[in-house]
C-alpha positions as CSV (number, residue, x, y, z in Angstrom):
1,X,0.0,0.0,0.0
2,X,1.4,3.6,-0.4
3,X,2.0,5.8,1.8
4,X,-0.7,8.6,2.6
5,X,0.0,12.1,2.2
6,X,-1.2,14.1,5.5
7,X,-1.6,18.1,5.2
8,X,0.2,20.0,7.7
9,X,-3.3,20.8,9.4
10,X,-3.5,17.1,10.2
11,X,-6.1,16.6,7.1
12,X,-5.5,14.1,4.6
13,X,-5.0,14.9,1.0
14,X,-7.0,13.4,-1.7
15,X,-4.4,11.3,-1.8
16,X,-4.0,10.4,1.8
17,X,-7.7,9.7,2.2
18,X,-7.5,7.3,-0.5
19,X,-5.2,5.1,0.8
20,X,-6.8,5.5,4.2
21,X,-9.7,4.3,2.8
22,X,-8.1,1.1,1.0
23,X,-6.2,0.3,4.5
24,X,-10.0,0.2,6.4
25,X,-10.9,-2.1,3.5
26,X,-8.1,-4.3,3.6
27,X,-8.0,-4.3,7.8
28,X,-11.6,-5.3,8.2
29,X,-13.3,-7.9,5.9
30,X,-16.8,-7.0,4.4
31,X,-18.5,-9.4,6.7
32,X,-16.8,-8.5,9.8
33,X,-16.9,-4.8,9.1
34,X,-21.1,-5.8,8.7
35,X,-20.6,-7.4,11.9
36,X,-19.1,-4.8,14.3
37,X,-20.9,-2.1,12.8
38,X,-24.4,-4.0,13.9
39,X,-22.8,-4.2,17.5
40,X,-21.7,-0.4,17.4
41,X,-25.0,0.2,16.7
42,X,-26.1,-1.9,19.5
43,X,-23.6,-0.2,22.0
44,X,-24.9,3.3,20.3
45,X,-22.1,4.1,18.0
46,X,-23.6,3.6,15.2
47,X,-25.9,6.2,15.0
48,X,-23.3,8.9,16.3
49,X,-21.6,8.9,13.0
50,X,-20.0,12.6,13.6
51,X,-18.8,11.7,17.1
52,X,-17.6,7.9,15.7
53,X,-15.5,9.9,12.9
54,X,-13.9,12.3,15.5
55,X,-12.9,9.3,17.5
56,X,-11.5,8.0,14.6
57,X,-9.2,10.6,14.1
58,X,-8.0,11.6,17.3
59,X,-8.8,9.6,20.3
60,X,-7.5,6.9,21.8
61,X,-9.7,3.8,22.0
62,X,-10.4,2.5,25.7
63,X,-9.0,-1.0,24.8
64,X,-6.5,-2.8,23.3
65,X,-5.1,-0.8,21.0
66,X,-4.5,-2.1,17.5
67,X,-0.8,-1.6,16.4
68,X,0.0,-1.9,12.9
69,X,2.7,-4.8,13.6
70,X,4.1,-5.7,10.2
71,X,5.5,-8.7,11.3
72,X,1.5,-9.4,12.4
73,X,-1.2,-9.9,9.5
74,X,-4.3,-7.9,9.9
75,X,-6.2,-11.1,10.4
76,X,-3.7,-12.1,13.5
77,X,-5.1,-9.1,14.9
78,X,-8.4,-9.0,14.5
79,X,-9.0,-12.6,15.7
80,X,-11.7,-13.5,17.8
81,X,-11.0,-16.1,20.4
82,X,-12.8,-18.4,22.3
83,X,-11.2,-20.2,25.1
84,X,-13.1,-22.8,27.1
85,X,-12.8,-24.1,30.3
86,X,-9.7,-26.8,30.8
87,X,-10.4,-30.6,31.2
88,X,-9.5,-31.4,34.7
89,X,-7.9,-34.9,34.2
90,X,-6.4,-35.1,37.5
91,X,-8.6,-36.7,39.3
92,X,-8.5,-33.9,42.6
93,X,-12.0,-32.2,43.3
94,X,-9.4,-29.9,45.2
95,X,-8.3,-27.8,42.1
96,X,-11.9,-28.2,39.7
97,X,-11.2,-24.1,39.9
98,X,-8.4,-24.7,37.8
99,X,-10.8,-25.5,35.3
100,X,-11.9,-21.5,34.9
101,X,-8.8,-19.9,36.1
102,X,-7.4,-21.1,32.2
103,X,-9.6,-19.3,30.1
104,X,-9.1,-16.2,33.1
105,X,-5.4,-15.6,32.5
106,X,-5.4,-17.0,28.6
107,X,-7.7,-14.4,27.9
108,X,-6.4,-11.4,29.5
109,X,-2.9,-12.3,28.1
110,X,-4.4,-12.2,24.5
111,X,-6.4,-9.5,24.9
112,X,-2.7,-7.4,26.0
113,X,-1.1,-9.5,22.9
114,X,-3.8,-7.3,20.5
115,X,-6.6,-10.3,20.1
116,X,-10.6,-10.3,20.8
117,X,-10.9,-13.3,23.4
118,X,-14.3,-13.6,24.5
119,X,-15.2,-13.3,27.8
120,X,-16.7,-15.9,30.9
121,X,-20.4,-13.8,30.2
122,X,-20.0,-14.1,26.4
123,X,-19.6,-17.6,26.8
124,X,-22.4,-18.0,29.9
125,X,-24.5,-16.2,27.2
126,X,-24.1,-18.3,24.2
127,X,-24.7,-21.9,26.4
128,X,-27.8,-20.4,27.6
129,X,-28.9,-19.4,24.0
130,X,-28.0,-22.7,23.3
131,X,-30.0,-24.0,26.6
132,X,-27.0,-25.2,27.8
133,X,-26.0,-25.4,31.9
134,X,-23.2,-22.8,32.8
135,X,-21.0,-26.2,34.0
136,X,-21.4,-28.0,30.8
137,X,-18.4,-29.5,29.2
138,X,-18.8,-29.4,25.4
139,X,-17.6,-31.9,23.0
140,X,-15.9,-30.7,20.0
141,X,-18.8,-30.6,17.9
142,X,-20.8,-28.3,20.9
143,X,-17.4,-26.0,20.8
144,X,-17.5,-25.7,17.2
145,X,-21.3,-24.7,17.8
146,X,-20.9,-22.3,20.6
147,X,-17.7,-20.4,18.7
148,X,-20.3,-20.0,15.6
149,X,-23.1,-18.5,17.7
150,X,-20.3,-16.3,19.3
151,X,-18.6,-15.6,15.6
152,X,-15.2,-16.7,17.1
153,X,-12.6,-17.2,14.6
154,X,-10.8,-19.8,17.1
155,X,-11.5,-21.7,19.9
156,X,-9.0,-22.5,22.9
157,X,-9.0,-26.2,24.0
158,X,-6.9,-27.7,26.8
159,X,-6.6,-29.8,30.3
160,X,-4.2,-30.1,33.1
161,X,-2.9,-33.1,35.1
162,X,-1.1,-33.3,38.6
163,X,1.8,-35.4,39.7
164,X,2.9,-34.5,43.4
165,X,2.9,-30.8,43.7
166,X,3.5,-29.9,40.1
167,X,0.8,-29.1,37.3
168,X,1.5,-30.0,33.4
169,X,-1.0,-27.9,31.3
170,X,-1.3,-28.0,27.9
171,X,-3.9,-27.0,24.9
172,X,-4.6,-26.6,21.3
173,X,-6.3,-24.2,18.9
174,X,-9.0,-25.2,16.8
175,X,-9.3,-23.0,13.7
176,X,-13.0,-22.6,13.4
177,X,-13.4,-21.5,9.8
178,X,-10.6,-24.6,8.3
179,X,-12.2,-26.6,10.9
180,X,-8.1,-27.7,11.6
181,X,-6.8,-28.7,14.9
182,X,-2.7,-27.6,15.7
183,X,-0.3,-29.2,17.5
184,X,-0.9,-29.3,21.5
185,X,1.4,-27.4,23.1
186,X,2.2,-27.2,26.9
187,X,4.0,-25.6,30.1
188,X,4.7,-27.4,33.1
189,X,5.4,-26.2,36.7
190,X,4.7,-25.7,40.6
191,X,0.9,-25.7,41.8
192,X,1.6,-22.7,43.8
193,X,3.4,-20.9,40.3
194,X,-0.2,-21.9,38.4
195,X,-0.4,-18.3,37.3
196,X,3.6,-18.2,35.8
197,X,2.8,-21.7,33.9
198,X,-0.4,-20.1,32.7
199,X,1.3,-16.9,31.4
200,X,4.0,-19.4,30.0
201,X,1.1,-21.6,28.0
202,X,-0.1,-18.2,26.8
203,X,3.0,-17.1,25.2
204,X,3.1,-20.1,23.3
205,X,-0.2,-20.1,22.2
206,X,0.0,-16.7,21.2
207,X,3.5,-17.2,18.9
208,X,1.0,-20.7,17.4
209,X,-1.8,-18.0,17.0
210,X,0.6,-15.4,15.2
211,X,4.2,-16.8,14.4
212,X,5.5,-12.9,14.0
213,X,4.7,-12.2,17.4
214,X,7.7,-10.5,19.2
215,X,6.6,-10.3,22.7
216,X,9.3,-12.6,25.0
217,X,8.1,-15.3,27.5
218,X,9.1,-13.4,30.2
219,X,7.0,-10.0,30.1
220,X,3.7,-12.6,29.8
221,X,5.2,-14.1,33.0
222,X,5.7,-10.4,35.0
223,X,2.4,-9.5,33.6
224,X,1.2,-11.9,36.1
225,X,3.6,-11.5,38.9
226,X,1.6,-9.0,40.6
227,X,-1.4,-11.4,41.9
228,X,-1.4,-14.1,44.4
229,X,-2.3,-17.5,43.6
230,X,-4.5,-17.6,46.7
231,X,-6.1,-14.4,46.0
232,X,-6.6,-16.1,42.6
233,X,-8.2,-19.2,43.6
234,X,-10.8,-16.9,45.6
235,X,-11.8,-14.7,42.8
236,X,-12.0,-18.0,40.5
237,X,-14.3,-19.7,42.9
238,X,-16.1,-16.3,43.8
239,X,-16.8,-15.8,40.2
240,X,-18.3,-19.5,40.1
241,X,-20.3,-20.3,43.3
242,X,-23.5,-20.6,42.5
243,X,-25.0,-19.2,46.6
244,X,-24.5,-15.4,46.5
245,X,-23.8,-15.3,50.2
246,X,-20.6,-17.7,49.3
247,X,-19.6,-15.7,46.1
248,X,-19.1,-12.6,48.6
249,X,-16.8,-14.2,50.7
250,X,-14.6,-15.1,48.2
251,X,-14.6,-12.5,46.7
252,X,-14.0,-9.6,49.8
253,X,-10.9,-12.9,50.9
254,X,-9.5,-12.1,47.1
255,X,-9.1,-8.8,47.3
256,X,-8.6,-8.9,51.3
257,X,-5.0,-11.0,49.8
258,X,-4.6,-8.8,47.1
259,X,-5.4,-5.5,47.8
260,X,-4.7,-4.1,43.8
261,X,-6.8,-7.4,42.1
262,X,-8.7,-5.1,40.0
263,X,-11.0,-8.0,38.5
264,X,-12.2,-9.2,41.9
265,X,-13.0,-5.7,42.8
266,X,-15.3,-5.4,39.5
267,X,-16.6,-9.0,40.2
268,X,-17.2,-7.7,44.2
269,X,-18.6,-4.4,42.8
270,X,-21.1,-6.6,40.7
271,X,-22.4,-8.5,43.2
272,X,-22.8,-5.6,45.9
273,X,-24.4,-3.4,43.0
274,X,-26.7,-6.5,42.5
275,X,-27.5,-6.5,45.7
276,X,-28.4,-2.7,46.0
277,X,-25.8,-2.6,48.1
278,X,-24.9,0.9,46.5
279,X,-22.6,2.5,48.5
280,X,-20.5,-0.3,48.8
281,X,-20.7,-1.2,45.4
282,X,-19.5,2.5,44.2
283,X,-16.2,2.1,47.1
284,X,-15.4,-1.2,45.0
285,X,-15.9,-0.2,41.3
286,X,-13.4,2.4,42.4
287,X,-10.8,0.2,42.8
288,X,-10.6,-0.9,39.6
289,X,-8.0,0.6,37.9
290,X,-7.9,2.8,34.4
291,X,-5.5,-0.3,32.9
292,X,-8.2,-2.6,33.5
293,X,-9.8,-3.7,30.7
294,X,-13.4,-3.6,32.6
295,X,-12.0,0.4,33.4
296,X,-14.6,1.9,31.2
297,X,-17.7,-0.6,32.5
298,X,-16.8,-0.3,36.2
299,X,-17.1,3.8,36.0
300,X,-20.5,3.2,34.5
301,X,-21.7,0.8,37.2
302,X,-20.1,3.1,39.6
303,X,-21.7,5.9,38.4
304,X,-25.1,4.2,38.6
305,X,-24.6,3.4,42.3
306,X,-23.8,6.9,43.0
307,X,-27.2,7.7,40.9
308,X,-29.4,5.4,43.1
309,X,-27.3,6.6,46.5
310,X,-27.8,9.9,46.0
311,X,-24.6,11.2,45.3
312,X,-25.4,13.5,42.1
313,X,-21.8,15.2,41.9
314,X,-19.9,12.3,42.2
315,X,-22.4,10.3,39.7
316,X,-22.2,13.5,37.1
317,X,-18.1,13.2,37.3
318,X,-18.2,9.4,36.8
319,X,-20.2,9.6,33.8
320,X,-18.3,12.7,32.3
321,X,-15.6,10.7,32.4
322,X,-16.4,7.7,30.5
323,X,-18.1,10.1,27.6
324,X,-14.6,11.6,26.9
325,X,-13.4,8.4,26.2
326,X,-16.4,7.4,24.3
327,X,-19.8,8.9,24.1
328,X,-22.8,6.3,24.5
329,X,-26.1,7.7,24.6
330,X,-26.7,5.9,27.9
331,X,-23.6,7.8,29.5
332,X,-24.6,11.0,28.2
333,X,-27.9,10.1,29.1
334,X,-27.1,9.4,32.8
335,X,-24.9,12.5,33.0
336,X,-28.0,14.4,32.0
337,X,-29.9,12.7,35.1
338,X,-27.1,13.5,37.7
339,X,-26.8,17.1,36.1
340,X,-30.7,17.8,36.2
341,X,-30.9,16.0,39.9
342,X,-28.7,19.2,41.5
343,X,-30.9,21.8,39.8
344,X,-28.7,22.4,36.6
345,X,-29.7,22.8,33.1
346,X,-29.1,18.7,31.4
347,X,-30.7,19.8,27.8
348,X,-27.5,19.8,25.9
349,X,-26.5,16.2,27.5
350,X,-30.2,14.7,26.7
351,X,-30.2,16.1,23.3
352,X,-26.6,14.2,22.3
353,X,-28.3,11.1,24.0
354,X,-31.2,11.7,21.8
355,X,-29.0,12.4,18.9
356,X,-27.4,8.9,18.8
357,X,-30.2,6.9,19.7
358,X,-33.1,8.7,18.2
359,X,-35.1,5.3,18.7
360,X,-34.7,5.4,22.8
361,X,-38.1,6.3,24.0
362,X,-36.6,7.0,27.9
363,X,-34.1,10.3,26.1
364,X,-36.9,12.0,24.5
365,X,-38.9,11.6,27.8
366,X,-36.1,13.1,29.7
367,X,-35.0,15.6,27.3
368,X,-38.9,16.5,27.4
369,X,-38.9,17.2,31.2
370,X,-36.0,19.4,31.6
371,X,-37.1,21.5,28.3
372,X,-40.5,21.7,29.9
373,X,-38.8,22.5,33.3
374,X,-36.9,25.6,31.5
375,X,-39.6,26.5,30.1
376,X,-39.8,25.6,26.6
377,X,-43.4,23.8,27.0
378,X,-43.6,23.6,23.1
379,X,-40.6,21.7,22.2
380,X,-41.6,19.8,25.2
381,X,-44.8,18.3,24.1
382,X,-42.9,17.7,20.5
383,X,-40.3,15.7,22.9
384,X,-43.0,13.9,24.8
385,X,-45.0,13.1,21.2
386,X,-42.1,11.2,19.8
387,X,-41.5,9.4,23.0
388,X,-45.1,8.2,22.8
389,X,-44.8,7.4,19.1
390,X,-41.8,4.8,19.7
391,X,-43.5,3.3,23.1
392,X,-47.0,4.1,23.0
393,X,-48.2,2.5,25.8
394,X,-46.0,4.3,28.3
395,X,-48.6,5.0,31.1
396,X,-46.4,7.8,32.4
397,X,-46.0,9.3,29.6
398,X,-49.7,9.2,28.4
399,X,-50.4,10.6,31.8
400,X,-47.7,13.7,31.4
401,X,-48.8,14.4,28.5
402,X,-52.5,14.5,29.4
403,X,-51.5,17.0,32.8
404,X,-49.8,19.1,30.5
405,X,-52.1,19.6,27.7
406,X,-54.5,20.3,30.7
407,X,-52.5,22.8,33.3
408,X,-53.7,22.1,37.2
409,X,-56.9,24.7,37.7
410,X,-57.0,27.4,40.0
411,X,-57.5,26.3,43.8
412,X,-58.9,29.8,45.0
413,X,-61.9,31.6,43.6
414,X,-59.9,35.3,43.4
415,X,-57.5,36.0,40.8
416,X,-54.4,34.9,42.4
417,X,-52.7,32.0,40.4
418,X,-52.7,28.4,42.3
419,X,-50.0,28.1,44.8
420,X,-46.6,25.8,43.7
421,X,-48.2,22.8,46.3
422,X,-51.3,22.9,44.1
423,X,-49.5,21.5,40.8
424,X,-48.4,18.0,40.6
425,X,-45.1,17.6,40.3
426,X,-43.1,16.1,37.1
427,X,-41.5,13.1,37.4
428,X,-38.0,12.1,37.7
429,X,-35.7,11.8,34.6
430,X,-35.2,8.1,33.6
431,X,-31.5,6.5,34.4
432,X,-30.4,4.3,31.5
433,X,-29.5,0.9,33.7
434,X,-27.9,-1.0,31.0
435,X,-24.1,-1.1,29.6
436,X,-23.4,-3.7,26.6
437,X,-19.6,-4.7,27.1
438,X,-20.1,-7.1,25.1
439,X,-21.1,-4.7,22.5
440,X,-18.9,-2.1,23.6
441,X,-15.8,-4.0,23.5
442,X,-16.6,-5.2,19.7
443,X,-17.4,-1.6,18.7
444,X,-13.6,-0.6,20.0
445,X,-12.0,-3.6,18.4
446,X,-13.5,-1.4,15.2
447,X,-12.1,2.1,16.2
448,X,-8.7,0.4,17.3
449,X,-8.2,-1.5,13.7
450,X,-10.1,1.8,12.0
451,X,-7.0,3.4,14.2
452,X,-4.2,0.8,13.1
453,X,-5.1,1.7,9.6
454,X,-4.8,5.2,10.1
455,X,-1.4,4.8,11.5
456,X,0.0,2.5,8.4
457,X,-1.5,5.8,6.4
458,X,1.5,7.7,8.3
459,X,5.0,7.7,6.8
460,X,7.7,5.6,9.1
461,X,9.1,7.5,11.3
462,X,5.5,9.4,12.7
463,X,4.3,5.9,13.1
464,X,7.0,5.0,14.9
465,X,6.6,8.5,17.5
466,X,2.9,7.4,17.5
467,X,3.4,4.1,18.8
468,X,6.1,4.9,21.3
469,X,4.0,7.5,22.8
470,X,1.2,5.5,23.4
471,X,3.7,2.7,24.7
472,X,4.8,4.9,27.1
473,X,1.2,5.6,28.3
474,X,1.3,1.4,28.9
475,X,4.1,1.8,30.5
476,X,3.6,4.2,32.6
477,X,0.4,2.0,33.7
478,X,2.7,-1.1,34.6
479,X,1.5,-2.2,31.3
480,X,4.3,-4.4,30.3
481,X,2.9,-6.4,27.6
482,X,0.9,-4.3,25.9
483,X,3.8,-1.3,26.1
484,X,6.2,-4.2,24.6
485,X,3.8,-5.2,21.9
486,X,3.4,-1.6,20.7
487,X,7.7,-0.5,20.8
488,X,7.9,-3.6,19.1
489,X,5.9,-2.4,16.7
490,X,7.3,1.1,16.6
491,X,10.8,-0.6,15.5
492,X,9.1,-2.7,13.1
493,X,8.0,0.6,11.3
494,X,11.2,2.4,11.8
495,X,14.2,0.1,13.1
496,X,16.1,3.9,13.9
497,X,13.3,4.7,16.5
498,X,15.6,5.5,19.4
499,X,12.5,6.2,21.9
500,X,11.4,2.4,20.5
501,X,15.0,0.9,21.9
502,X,14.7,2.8,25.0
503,X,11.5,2.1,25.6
504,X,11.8,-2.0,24.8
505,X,15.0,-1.4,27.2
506,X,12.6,-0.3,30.1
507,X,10.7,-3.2,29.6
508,X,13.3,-5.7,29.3
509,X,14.6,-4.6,32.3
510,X,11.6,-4.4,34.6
511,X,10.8,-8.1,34.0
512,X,14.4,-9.5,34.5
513,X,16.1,-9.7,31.1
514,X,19.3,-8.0,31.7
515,X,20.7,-9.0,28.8
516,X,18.1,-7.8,26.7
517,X,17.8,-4.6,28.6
518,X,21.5,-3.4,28.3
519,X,21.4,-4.5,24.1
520,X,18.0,-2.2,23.5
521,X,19.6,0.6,25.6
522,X,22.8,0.4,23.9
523,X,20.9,0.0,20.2
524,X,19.1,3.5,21.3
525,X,22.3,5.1,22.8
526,X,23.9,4.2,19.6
527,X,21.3,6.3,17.6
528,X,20.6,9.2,19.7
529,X,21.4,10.1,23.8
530,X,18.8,9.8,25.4
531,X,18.2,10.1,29.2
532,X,15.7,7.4,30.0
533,X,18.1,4.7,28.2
534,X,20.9,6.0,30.6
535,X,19.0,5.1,33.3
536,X,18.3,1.6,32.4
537,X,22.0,1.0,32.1
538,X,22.5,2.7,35.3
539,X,20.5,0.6,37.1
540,X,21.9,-2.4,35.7
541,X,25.2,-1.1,36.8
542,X,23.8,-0.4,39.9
543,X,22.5,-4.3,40.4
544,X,25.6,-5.7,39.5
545,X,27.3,-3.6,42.3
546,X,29.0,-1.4,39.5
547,X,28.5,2.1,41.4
548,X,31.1,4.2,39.1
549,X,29.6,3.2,35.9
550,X,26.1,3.7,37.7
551,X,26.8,7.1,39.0
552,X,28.6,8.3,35.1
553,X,25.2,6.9,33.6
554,X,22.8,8.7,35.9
555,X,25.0,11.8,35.7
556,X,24.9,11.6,31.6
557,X,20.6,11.1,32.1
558,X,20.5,14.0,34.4
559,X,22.8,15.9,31.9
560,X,20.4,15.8,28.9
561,X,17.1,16.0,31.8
562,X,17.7,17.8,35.0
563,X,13.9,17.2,35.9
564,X,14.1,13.6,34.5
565,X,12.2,12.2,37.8
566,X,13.8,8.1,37.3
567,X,17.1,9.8,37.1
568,X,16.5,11.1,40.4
569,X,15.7,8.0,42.1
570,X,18.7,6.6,40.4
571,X,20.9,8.8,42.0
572,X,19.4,8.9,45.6
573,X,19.9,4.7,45.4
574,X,23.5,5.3,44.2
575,X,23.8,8.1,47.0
576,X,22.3,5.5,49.6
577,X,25.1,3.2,48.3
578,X,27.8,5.6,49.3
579,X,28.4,6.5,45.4
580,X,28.8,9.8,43.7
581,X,27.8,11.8,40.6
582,X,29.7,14.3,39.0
């Protein structure tokens, strides 16, 4: 494909747009593109054409980002996995929890190495459309069958055994469409490392899946290194009991263990919320944090129990938050609610609701209240018309409608007006409940690959700055494998990307790799001096008890930074040490 001309102004040319154009076609297959455009419109996307453009442009997408990787096909990328529960052929009731904790880490590791896995609730959701029991174990032929009614390109199959206090786990990928089986692979290792073997079986996997895949084996295993197996097993088993009071337990002992276990918190959030527990629900969708993949869902939910506990400020800042990221009419529409709910003016919030769901009854009904309540009766009753027209057997809004075509009559028999207490009030705006992750996570899996194509549009070297500043964002989230994926793919554009070496040099050595950390840092050093891969070789120097060539590197990173804040805590740990910089 050529390379896309981009005015100055950040427009496209003729011919930029062009080849734009051919790289959507070429990313996303007619039938898929049919696909996630029917679930955009589902998560309300699809109607919000001008917003969906702007995204498309400029913002970043809330999930995995789509990177361009030429060493990746476009089809590697977009793939849609399905990974079922494990086989547990050990014979040990004990660990039956193992059975869900594989398709748990699988899935989050491929969704950080740029794939689509389906979640546990897309896959409870297709066995019940299927009239299936949640603890069913599928035969091939029922796999094949659940994949299709998911549209899953490929489906995940494995087991695990046990012999004395080590676990051998191993799987296979079925390639739905070929309807072709590959070669098991498998990773073997201590019970209480479960979560190191299962990062290890993912990397495999994942180089089976896409043979150009440059991630290493060990930032899948520190992705990983930050949860307990114990807190684990109590979030696996709290997200499977079937007695609520039990799922609670295990759930406040996960996160009781591990205090940062972001997906126990959103499963513990769930269940309070649920519960109408509200307040405590809001405290624990908190906690999940903006890397998190459920990041966008938890504010939502969290922004709801603020709704229903009365908290309008806090609900209004929750939902702001999610619509800068991405605008569904149900946010916007909630907004509106907590906005209206302190006394202010919600109009402009209700009418970009209304705007990209025009087929929601509940927006025009809202939007109709607050016009009416500042005093635009006429566009009002317009608002409360159309409402009626898509629902018309709405018994509240029949009823508005009728009190407003017929004002309250005068109480007194002189010619003062009927006091405020004599009119019936309105009632309350309606709160949009619902949020279709599902939906929403399809609908950004289009924006990311709408984005990837964007970025191939750009010449070499400004997709290369691209993708290393939004690998730095990763990174700067303790996001090692998705930060990795992207420098990897900022070299892959433009091997003299000396931000791309530093940056893979970070990475390397935050998950042990010395090695590879002091040949990325050297490879950037070698195309332009740059602070931040100073400091990685300073605090390799520093670990292997070289303190002179420690204190000359953090000197040279503070040289070409004074403010450079890593550099500082390099030198205060060569300080501690006794050491000094020049």
């Amino acid at each position: 494909m050529k390379t896309a001309q981009w005015d100055e102004s950040g427009g496209a040319t003729a011919q930029g747009r062009n080849a734009y154009n051919q790289a959507v076609v070429h990313t996303l297959s007619r039938s898929r593109l049919l696909r996630v455009l029917r679930v955009a419109a589902r998560a309300g996307l699809g109607l919000a054409l001008g917003t969906v453009m702007l995204l498309l442009l400029g913002a970043r997408p809330a999930f995995g980002q789509a990177d361009a990787d030429a060493s990746a096909p476009a089809e590697g990328r977009s793939r849609i996995l399905l990974v079922l529960p494990f086989d547990n052929r050990s014979g040990q009731p004990s660990i039956e929890w193992v059975r869900e904790a594989a398709p748990e880490i699988l899935g989050s590791r491929f969704l950080s190495a740029g794939f689509a896995p389906m979640s546990r609730a897309d896959r409870l959701y297709a066995l019940d459309h299927l009239g299936l029991p949640q603890g069913f174990h599928p035969s091939r032929a029922t796999a094949l069958k659940l994949a299709q009614t998911l549209d899953a390109d490929s489906i995940v199959v494995g087991g695990f055994t046990t012999e004395g206090t080590s676990i051998l786990v191993e799987a296979q990928v079925v390639d739905v469409p070929r309807l072709r089986m590959s070669d098991a692979v498998s990773a073997r290792g201590q019970l209480r490392d479960l979560i190191a073997v299962l990062d290890s079986l993912a990397w495999r996997l994942t180089r089976q899946l896409n043979p150009g895949f440059s991630g290493s084996e060990e930032t899948f295993v520190a992705a990983g290194g930050g949860l307990r197996v114990d807190a684990f097993e109590q979030y696996i088993r709290g997200i499977t009991e079937p007695d609520q009071a039990e799922r609670l337990r295990h759930l406040k002992q996960a996160v009781t263990l591990n205090p940062e276990y972001g997906e126990a918190w959103m499963a513990l959030g769930r269940e309070d919320f649920n519960g109408q527990q509200y307040e405590e629900a809001a405290s624990a969708f908190a906690k999940v944090g903006s890397g998190n993949p459920d990041a966008l869902e938890a504010g939502f939910y969290r922004g709801l129990s603020l709704l229903f506990s009365g908290d309008y400020p806090g609900a209004e800042r929750a939902f702001a938050g999610i619509a800068q990221v991405l605008p569904l009419p149900q946010v916007l529409n909630n907004e509106g609610v907590a906005d209206s709910r302190q006394g202010h003016d919600g109009i402009a919030l209700f009418r970009q609701a209304e705007t990209a769901d025009p087929n929601a009854a509940d927006y025009h009904f809202n939007l109709a209240l607050s016009l009416k309540r500042h005093g635009n009766a006429a566009d009002a009753m317009a608002e409360l018309a159309q409402c009626l027209r898509l629902r018309p057997n709405d018994s509240e809004a029949l009823a508005l409608q009728e009190e407003w075509k017929e004002p309250a009559k005068l109480t007194t028999s002189g010619p003062e007006a009927a006091s405020p207490d004599a009119v019936k009030a309105d009632p309350l705006e309606r709160i949009a409940r619902s949020f279709d992750a599902a939906a929403f996570r399809q609908a950004a899996l289009m924006l990311d690959q709408m984005n990837g194509a964007r970025q191939a549009a750009l010449t070499p070297d400004k997709r290369a700055a691209e993708l290393a500043t939004q690998a730095k964002d990763y990174l700067d989230r303790g996001l090692l494998l998705e930060a990795e994926r992207l420098y990897h793919s900022a070299v892959a554009a433009d091997s003299k990307s000396a931000v791309a070496h530093a940056g893979l040099a970070e990475v390397r050595e935050r998950t042990g790799d010395a090695d590879g950390a002091r040949k990325e840092a050297e490879a950037a050093l070698e195309l332009q001096p740059l602070a931040d891969a100073y400091v990685v070789l300073g605090q390799l120097d520093l670990s292997g008890g070289k303190l002179e060539d420690a204190a000359r590197e953090a000197g040279e990173a503070l040289g070409l930074e004074p403010a450079n804040r890593s550099a500082h805590e390099l030198r205060s740990q060569i300080e501690a040490r006794g050491g000094r910089i020049q």
